[in-house]
Structure formats: structure tokens, C-alpha cells
C-alpha positions as CSV (number, residue, x, y, z in Angstrom):
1,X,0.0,0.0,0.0
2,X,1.4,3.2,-0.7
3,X,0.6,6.4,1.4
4,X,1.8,10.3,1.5
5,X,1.1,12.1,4.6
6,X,1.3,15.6,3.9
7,X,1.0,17.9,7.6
8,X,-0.7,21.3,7.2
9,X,-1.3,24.1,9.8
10,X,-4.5,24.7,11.2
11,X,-6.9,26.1,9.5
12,X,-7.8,29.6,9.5
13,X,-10.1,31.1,11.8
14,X,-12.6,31.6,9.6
15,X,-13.0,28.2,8.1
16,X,-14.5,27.4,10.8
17,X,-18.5,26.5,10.2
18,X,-20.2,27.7,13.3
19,X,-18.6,30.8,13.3
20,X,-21.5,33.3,12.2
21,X,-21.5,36.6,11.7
22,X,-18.7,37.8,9.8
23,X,-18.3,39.1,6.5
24,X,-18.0,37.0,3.2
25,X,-14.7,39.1,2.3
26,X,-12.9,37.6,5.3
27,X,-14.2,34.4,5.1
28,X,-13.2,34.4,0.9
29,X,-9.4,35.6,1.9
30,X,-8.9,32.6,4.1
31,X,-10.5,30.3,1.9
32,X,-7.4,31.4,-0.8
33,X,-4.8,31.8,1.8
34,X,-5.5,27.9,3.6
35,X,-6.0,26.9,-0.5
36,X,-2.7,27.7,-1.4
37,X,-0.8,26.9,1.4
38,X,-2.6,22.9,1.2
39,X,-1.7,23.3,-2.6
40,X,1.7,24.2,-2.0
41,X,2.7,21.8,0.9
42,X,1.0,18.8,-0.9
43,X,2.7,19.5,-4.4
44,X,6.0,19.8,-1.8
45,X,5.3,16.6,-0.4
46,X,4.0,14.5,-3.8
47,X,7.1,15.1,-6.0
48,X,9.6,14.7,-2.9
49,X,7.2,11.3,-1.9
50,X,7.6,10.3,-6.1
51,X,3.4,9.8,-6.0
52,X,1.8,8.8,-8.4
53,X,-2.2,10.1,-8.8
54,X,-4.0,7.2,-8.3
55,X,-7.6,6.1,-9.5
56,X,-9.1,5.8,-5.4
57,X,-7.5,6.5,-2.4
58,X,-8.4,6.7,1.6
59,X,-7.8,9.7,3.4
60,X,-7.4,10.0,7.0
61,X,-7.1,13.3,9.3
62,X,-5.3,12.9,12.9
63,X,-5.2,16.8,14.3
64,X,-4.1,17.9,16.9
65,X,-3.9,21.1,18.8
66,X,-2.4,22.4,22.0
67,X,-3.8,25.8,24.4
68,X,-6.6,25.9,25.6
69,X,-10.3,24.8,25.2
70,X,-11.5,21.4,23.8
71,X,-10.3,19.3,20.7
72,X,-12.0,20.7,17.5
73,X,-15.8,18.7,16.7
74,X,-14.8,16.4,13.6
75,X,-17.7,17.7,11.7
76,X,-16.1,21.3,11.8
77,X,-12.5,20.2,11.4
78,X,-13.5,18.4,7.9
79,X,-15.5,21.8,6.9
80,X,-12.7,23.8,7.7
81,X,-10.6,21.8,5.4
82,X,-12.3,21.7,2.4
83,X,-10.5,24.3,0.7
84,X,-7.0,22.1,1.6
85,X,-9.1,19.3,-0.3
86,X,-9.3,21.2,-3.0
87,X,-6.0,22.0,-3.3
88,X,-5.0,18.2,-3.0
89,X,-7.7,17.7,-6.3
90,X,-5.3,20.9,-8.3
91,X,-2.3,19.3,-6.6
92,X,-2.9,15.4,-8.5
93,X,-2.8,14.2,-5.3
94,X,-5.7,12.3,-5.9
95,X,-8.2,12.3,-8.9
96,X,-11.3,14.1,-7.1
97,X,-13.1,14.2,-3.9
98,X,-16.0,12.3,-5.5
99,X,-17.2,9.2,-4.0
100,X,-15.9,7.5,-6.9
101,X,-12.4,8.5,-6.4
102,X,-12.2,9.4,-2.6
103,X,-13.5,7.6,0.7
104,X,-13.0,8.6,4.1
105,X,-10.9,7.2,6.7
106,X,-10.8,7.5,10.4
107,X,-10.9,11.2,11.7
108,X,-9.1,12.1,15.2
109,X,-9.5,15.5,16.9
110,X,-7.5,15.5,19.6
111,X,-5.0,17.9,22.2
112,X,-1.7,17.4,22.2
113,X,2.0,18.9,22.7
114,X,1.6,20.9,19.0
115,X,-0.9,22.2,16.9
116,X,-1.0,20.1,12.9
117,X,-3.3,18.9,11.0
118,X,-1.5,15.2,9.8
119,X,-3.6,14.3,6.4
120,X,-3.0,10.6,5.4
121,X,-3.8,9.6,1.7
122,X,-4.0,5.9,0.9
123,X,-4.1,4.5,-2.6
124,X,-6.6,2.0,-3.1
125,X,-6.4,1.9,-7.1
């Protein structure tokens, strides 16, 4: 089985779904900033990793963050990232985020000594 973990920040404060109340503009700006950071750190990590796009693949999330208050809700945490998915799609990381192409592995929120988000992509096909 072949794999490429690819380890982004945290996303942007206003990823974040239940967040309401602020304006489109800000929301849009980190949208494109988280967006081409994924894109940038998962073309990074493909060509140094020698992957090869394949047909299906399993992806995973295991993040973690440190401070204070709780763990992030799961739910949220794979809202927030959609625009790093996304970037992985432009990136050839994997062919879409289609159920056809893309399933979903396990999901981990949890605290810890720093704050990542650790993105595991399987190949199934």
C-alpha cells in the first residue's frame, strides 16, 4: 500500500463552520490563503514522496492542537478543510473528492503537545 502524509497548519479562523457573523470578504481571503498553502505543501510533499495520482484513495485526518479549550468537533474540522481538499484535487494528489475516487478514513480530533493537522492519503487503485 502506498501512502503520502502531507502535515498542514490549522486552519484559518474563519474556516470554521459555526462561526457566524462575519463578512463573506474575510471568510473568501482565508478560503485562498488555507487553499494555497494545502496546494503548495501537498505538491511539496508529492514530488519529494515520487506519488503517483492514483484512481481511489483513503484519506485520513489525525489533528491535533495544543492551548486551551476542547479538541475541535470532527464535523467542523473536515469543513474547515475543504478548501486544503481542493488544493490536493489541483495538486494530482488524488483524482477528485468524489465518492468515486475518494472515501474517508478515520478522523481524530484531539489535544496534544503541538498544533497540525497530519492528512494521510492511501491508494486504493
Amino acid at each position: 500500500m502506498r501512502e503520502l502524509i502531507i502535515i498542514l497548519p490549522w486552519p484559518l479562523k474563519y474556516l470554521w463552520p459555526n462561526k457566524r457573523g462575519w463578512s463573506w470578504q474575510a471568510q473568501n481571503a482565508d478560503k485562498v490563503t488555507y487553499y494555497e498553502e494545502a496546494f503548495y505543501y501537498a505538491l511539496d510533499m508529492r514530488i519529494k514522496g515520487n506519488w503517483q495520482m492514483p484512481n481511489k484513495v483513503r484519506v485520513s485526518v489525525k489533528a491535533t492542537r495544543n492551548g486551551t479549550g476542547p479538541a475541535a468537533d470532527v464535523d467542523n474540522l473536515l469543513a474547515a478543510l475543504k478548501p486544503a481538499f481542493d488544493a490536493f484535487t489541483q495538486a494530482r494528489v488524488w483524482v477528485d473528492d468524489n465518492p468515486a475516487h475518494w472515501e474517508l478514513g478515520t478522523v481524530e480530533s484531539l489535544k496534544g503537545d503541538k498544533t497540525e493537522v497530519r492528512i494521510t492519503v492511501e491508494a486504493l487503485e
